[in-house]
N, CA, C and O atoms as a MOPAC input file, in Angstrom:
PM7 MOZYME 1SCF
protein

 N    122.35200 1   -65.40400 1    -6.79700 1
 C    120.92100 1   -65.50300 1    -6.62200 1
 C    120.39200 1   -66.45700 1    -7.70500 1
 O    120.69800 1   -66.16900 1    -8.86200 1
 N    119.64200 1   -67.55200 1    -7.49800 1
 C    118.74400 1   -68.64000 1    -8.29100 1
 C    117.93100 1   -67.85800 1    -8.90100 1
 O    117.52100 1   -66.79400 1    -8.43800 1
 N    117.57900 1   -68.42400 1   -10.20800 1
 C    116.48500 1   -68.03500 1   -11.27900 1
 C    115.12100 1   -67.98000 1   -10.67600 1
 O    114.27200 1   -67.24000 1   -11.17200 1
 N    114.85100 1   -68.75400 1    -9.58400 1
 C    113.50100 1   -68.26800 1    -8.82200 1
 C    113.65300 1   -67.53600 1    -7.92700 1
 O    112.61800 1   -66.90100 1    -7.72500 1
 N    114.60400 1   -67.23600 1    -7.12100 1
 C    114.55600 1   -66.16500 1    -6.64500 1
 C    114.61700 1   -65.04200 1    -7.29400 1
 O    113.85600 1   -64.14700 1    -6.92900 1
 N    115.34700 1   -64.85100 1    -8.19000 1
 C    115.60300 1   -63.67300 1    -8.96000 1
 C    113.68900 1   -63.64400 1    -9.44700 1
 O    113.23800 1   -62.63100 1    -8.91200 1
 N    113.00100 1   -64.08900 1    -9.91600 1
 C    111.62800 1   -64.29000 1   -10.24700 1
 C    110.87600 1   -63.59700 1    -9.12600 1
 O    110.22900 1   -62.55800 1    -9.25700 1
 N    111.03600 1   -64.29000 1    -8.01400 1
 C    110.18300 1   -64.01200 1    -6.62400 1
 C    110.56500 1   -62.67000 1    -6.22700 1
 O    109.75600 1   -62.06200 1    -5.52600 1
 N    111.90400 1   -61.96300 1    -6.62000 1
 C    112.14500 1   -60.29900 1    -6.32000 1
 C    111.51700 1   -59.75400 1    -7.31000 1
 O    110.67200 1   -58.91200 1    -7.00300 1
 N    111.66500 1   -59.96500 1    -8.33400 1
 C    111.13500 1   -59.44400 1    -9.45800 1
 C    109.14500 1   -58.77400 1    -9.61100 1
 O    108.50400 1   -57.78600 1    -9.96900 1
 N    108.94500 1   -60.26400 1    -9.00400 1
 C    107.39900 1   -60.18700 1    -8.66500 1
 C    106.91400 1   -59.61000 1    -8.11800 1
 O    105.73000 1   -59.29800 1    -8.24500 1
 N    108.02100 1   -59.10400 1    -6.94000 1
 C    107.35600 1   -58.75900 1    -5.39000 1
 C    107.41600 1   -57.61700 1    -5.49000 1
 O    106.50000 1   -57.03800 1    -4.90500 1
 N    108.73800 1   -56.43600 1    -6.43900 1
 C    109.45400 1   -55.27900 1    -6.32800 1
 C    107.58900 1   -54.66300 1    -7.70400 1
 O    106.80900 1   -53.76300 1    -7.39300 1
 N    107.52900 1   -55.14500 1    -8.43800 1
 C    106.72400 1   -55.21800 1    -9.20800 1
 C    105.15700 1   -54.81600 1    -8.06700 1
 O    104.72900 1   -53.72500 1    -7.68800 1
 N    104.68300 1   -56.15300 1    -7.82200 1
 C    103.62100 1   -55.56000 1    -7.12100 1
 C    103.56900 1   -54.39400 1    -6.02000 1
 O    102.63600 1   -53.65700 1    -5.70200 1
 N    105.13200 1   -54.49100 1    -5.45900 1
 C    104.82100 1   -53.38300 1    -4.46900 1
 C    104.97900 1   -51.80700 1    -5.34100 1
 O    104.55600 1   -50.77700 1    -4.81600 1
 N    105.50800 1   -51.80300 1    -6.44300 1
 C    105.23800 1   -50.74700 1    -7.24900 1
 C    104.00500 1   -50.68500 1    -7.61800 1
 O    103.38400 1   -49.93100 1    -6.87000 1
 N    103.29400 1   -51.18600 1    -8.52300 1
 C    102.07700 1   -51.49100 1    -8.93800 1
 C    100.86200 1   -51.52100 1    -7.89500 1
 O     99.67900 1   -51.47300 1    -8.23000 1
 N    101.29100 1   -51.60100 1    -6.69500 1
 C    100.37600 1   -51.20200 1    -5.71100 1
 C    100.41300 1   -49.70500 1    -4.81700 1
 O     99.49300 1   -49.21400 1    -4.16400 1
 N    101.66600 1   -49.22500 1    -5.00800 1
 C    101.59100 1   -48.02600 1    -4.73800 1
 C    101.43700 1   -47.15300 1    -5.45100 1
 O    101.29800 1   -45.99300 1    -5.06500 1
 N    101.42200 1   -47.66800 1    -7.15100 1
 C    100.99300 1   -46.52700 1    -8.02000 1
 C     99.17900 1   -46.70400 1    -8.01600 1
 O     98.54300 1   -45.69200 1    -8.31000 1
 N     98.67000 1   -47.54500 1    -7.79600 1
 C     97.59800 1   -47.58100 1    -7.51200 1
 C     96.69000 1   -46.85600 1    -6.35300 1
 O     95.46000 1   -46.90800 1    -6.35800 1
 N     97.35100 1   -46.27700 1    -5.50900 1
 C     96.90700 1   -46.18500 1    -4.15000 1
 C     97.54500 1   -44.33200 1    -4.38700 1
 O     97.05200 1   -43.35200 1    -3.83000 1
 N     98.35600 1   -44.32800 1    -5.05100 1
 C     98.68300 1   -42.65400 1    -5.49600 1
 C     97.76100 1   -42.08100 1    -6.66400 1
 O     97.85000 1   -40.93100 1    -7.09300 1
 N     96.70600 1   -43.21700 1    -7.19700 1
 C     96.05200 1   -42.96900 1    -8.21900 1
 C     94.56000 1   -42.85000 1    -7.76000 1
 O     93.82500 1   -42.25500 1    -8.54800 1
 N     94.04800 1   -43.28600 1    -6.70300 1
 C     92.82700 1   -43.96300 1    -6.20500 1
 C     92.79900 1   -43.04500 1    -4.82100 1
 O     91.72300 1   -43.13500 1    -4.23000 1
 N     93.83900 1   -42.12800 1    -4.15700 1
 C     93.60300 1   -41.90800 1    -2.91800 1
 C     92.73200 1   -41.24500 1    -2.35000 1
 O     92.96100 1   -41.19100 1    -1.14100 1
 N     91.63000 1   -40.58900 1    -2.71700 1
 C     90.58700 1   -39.83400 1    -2.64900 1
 C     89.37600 1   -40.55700 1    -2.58900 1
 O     88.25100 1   -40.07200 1    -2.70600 1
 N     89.73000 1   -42.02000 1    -2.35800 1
 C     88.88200 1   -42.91500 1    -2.22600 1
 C     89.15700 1   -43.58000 1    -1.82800 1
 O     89.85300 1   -44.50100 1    -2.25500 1
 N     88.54800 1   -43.34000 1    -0.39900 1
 C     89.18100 1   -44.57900 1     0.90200 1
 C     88.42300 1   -45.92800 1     0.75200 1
 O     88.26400 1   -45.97800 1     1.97200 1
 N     88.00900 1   -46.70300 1     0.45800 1
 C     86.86500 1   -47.51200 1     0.31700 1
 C     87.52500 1   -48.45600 1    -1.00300 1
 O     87.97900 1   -49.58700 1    -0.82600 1
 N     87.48400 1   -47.79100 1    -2.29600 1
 C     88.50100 1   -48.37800 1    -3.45200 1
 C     89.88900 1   -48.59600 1    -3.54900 1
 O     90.41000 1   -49.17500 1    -4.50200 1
 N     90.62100 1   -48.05000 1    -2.37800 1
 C     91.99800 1   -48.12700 1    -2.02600 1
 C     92.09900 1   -49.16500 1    -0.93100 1
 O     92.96800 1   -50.02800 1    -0.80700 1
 N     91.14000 1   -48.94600 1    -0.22400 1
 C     91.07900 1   -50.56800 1     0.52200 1
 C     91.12100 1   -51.57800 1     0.04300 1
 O     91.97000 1   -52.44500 1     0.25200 1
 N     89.99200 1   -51.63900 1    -0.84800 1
 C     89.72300 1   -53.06300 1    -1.68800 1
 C     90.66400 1   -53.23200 1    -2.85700 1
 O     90.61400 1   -54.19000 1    -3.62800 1
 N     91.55900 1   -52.19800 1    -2.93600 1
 C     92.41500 1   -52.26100 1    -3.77700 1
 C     93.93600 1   -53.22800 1    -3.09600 1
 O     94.55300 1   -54.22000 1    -3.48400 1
 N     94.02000 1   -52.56500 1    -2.26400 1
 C     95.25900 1   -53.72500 1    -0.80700 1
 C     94.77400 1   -54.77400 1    -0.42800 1
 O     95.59400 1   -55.67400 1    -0.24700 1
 N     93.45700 1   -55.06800 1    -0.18200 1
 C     92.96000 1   -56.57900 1     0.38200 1
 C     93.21100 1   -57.64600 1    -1.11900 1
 O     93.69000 1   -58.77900 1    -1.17200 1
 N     92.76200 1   -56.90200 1    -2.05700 1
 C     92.15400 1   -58.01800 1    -3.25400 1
 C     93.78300 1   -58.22000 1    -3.44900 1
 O     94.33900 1   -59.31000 1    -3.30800 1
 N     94.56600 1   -56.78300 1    -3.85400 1
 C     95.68200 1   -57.10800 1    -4.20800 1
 C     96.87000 1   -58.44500 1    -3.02100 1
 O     97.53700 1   -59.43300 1    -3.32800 1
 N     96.64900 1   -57.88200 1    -1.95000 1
 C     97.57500 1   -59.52700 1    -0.46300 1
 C     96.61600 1   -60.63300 1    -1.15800 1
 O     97.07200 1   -61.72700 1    -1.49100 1
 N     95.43000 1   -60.32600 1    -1.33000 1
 C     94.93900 1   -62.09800 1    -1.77900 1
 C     95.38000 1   -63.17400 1    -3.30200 1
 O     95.64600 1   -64.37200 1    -3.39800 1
 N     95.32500 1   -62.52300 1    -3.89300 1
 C     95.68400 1   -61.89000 1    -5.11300 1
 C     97.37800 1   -62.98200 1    -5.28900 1
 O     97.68300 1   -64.00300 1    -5.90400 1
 N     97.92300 1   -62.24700 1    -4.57700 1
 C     99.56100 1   -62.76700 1    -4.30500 1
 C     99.38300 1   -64.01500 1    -3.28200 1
 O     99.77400 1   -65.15700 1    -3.52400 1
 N     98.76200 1   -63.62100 1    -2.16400 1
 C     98.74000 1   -64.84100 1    -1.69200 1
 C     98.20800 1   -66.42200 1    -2.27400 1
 O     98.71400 1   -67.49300 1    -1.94000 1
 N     97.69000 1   -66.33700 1    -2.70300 1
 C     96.57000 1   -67.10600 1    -3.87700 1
 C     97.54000 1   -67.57900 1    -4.66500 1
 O     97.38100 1   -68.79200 1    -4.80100 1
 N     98.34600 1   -67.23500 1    -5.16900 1
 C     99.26800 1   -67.85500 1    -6.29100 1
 C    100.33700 1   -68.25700 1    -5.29500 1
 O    100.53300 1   -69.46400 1    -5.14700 1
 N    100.87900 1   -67.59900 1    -4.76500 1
 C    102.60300 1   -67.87300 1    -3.60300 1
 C    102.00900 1   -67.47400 1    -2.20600 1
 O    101.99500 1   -66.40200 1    -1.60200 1
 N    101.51000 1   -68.76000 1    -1.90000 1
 C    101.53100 1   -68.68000 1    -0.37100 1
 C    102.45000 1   -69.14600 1     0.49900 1
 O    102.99300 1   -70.25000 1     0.53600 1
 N    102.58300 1   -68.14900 1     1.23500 1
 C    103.52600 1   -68.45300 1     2.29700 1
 C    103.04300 1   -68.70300 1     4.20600 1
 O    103.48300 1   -67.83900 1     4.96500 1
 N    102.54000 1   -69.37700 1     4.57400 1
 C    102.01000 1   -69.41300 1     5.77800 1
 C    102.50700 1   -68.43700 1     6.78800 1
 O    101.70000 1   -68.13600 1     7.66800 1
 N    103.54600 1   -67.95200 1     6.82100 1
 C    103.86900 1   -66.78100 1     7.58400 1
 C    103.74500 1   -65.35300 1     7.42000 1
 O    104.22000 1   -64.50000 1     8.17000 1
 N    102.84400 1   -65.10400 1     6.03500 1
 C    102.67300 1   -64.09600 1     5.62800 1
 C    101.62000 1   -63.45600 1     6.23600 1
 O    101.69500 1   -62.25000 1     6.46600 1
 N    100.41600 1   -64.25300 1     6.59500 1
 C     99.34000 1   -63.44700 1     7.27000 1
 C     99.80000 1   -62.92100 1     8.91100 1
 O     99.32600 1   -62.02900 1     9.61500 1
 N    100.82100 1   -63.80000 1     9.13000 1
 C    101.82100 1   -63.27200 1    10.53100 1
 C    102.05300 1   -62.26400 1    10.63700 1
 O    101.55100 1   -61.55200 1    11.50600 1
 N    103.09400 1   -61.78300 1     9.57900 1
 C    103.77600 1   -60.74400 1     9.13900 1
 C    102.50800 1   -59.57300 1     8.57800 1
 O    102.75000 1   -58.37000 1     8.68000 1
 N    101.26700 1   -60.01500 1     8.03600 1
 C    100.68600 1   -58.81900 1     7.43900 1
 C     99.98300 1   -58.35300 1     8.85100 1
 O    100.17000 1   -57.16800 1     9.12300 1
 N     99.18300 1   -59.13000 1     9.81100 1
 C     98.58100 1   -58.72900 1    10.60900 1
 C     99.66800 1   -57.91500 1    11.80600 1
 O     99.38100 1   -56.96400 1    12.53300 1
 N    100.51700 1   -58.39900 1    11.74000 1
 C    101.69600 1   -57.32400 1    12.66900 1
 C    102.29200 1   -56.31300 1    12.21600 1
 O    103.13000 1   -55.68300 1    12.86000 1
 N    101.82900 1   -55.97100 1    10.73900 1
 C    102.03400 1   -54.84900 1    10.36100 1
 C    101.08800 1   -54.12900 1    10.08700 1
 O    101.20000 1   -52.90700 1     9.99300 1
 N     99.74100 1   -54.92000 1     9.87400 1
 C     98.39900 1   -54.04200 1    10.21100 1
 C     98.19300 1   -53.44500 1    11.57200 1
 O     97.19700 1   -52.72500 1    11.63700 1
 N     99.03500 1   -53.59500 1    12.90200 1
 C     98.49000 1   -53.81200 1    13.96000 1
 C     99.83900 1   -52.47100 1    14.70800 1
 O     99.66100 1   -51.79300 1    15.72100 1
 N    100.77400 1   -52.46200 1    14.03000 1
 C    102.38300 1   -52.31200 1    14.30600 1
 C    102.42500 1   -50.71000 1    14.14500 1
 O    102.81100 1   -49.87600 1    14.96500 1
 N    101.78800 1   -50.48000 1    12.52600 1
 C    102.55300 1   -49.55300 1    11.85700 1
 C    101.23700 1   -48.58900 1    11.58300 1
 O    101.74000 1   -47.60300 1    11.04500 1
 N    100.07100 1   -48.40400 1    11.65600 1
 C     98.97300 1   -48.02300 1    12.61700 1
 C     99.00200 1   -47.33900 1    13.72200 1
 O     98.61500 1   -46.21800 1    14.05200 1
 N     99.50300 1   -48.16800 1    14.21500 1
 C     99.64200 1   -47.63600 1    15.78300 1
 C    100.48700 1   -46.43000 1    15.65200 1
 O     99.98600 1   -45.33200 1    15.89700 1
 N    101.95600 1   -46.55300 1    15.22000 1
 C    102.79400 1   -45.59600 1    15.43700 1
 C    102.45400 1   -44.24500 1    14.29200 1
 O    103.22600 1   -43.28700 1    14.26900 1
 N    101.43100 1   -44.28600 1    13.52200 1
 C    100.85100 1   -43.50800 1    12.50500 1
 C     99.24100 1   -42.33800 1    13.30800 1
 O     98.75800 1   -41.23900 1    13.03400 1
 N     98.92400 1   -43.56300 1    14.46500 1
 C     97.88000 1   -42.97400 1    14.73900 1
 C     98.29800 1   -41.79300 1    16.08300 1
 O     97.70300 1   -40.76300 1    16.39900 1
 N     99.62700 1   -42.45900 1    16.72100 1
 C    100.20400 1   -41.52400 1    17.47200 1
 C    101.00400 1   -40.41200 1    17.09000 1
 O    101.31500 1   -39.54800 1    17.90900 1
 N    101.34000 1   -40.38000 1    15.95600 1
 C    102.26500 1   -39.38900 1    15.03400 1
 C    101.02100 1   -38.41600 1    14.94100 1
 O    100.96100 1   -37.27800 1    15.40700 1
 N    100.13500 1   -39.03200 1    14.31200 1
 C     98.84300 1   -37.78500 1    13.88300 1
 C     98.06600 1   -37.03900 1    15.24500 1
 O     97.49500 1   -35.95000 1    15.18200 1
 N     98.20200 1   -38.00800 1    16.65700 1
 C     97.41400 1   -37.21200 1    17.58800 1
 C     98.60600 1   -36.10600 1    17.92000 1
 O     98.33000 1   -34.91800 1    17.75300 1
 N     99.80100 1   -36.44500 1    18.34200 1
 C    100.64900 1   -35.50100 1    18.46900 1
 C    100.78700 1   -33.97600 1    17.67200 1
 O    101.35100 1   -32.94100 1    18.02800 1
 N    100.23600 1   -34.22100 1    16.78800 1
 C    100.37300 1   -33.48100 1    15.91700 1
 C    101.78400 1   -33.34300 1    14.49900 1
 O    102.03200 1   -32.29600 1    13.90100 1
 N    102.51100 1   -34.70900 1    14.26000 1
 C    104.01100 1   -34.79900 1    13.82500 1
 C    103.26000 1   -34.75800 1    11.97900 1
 O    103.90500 1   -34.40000 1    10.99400 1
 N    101.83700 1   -35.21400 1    11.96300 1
 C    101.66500 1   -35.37400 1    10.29400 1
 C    100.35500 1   -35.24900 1    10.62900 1
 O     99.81100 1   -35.49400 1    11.70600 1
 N     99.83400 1   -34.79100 1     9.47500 1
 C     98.01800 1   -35.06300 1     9.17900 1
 C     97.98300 1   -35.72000 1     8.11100 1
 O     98.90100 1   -35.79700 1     7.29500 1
 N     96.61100 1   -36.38900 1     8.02400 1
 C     95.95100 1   -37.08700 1     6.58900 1
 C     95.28600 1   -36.10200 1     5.99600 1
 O     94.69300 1   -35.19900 1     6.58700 1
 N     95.38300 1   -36.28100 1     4.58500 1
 C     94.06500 1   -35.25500 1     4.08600 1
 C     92.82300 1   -35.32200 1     4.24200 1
 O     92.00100 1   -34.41100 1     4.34100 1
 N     92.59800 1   -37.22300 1     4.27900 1
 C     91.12300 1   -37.68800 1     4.24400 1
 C     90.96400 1   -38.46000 1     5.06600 1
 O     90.35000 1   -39.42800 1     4.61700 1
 N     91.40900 1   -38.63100 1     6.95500 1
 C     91.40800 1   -39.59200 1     7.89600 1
 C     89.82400 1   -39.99500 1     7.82700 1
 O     88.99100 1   -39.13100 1     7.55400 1
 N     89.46300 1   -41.29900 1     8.07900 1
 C     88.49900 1   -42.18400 1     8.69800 1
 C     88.19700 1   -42.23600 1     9.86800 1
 O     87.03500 1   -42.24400 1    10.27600 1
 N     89.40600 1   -42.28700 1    10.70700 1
 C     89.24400 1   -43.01900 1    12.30600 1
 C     90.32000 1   -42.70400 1    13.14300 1
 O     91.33700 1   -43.35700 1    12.90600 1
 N     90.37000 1   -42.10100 1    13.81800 1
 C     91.58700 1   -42.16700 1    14.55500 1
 C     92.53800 1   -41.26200 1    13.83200 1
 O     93.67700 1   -41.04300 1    14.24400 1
 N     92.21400 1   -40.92800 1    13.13100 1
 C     93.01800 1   -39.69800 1    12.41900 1
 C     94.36500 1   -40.38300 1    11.44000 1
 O     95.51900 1   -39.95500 1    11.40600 1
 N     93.77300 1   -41.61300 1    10.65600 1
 C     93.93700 1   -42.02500 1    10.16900 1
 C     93.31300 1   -42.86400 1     8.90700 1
 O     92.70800 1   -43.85700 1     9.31200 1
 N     93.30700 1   -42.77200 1     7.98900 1
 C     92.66400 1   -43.15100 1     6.68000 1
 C     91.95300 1   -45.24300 1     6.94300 1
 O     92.13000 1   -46.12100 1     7.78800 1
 N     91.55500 1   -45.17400 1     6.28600 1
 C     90.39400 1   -46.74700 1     6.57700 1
 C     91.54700 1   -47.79100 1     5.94000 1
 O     91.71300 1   -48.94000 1     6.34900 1
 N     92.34300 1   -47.13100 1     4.80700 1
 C     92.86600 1   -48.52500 1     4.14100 1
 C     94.18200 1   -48.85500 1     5.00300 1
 O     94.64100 1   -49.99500 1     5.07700 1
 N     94.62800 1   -47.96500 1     5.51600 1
 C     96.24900 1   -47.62500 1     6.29700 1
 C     96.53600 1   -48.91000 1     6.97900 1
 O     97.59700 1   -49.42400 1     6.62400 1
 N     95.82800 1   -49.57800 1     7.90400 1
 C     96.40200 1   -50.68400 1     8.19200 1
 C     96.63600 1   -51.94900 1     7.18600 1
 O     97.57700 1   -52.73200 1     7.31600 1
 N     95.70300 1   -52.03000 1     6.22400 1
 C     95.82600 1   -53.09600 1     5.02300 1
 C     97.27400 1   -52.36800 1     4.23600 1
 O     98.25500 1   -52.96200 1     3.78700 1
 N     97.11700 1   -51.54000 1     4.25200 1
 C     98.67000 1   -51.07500 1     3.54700 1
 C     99.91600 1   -51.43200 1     4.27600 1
 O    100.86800 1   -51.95700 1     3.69900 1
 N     99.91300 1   -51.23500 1     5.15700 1
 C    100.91500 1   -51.63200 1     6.28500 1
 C    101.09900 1   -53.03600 1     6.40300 1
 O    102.17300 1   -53.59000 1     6.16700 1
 N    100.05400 1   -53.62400 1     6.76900 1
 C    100.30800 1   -55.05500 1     6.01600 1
 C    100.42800 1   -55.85900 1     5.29600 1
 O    100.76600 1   -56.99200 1     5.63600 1
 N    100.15100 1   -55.46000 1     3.90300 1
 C    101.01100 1   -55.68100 1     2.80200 1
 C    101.93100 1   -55.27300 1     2.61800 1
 O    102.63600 1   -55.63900 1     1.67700 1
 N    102.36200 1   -54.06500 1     3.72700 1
 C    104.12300 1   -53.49100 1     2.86400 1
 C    104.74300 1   -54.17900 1     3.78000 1
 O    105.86600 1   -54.30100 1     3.29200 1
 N    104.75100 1   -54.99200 1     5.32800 1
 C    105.19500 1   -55.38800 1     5.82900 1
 C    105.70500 1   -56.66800 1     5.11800 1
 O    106.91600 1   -56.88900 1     5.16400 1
 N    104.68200 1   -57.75200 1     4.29600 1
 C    105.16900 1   -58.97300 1     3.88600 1
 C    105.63300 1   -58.53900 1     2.52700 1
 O    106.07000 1   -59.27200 1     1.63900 1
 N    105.48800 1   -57.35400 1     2.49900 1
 C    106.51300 1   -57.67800 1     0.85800 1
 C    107.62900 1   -57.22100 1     0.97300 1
 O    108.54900 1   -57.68900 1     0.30300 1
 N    107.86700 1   -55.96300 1     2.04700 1
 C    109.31100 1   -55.73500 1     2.34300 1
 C    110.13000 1   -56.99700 1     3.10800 1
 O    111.35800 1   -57.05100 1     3.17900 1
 N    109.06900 1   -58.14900 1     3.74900 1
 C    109.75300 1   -58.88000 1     4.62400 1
 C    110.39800 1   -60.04000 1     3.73000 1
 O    111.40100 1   -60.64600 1     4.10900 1
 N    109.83500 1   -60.27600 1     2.66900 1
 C    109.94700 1   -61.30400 1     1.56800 1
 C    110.75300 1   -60.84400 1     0.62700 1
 O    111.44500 1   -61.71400 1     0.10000 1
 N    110.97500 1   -59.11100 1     0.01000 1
 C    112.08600 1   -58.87100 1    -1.08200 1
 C    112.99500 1   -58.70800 1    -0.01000 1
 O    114.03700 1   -59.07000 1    -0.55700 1
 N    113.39500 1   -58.31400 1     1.50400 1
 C    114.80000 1   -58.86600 1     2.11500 1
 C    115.04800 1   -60.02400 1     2.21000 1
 O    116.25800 1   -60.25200 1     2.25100 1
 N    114.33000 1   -60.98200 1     2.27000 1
 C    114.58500 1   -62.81300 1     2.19100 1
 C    115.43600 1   -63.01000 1     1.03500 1
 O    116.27600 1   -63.90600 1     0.96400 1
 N    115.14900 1   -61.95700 1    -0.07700 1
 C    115.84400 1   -63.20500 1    -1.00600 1
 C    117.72400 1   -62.24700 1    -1.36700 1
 O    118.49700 1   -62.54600 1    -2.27600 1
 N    117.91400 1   -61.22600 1    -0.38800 1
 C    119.13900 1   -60.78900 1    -0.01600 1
 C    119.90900 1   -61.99600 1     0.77800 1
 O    121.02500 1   -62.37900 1     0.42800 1
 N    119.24100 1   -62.51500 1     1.81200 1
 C    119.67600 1   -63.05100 1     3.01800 1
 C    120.34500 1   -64.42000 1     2.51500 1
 O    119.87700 1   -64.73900 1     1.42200 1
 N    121.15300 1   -65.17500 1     2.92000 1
 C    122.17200 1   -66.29900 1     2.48500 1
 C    121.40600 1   -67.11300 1     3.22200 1
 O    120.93100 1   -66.74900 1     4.29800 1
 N    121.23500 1   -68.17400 1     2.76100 1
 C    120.82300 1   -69.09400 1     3.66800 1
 C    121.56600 1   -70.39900 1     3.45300 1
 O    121.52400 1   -70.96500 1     2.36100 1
 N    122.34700 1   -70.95200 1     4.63600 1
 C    123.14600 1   -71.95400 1     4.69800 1
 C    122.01600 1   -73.34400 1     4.80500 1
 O    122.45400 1   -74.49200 1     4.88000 1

């Protein structure tokens, strides 16, 4: 693994910690945990943009939602503090940031010839 890649895992394993300790710290506040996932994807995006990232975030805003909002009508999980749909307001911005950062710390596993 290259010294920037090793950098770009480093960064990414980092914010996605640093954003979930944030969101385990803040969760009783749907509204500040939002703006806590938007500012934070801009945030990253803003410094390392990647044009396929808003791809990847909106299909995981759109993806992983869905299968969260059908888990909760079924009855398989509840939220403590749902918004909508029986699901919390920030949940899709989370989903789409965990989508491009899980999709980006497997990139730098992958070999590329």
């Amino acid at each position: 693994m290259k010294q920037n890649e090793k950098l770009a895992l480093g960064r990414d394993l980092f914010i996605f910690w640093f954003v979930i300790f944030l969101v385990v710290l803040f969760w009783k506040h749907n509204v500040v945990v939002t703006v806590i996932l938007l500012v934070s994807y801009l945030i990253r995006y803003y410094f390392w943009p990647n044009r396929e990232d808003h791809v990847l975030y909106v299909a995981g805003a759109i993806l992983g939602p869905t299968a969260e909002i059908i888990a909760t009508k079924t009855g398989i999980w509840k939220y403590t503090l749902p918004t909508f749909l029986n699901i919390p307001v920030w949940l899709p911005f989370a989903w789409g940031f965990a989508a491009v950062l899980i999709i980006r710390i497997a990139q730098t596993f992958v070999k590329k010839e």
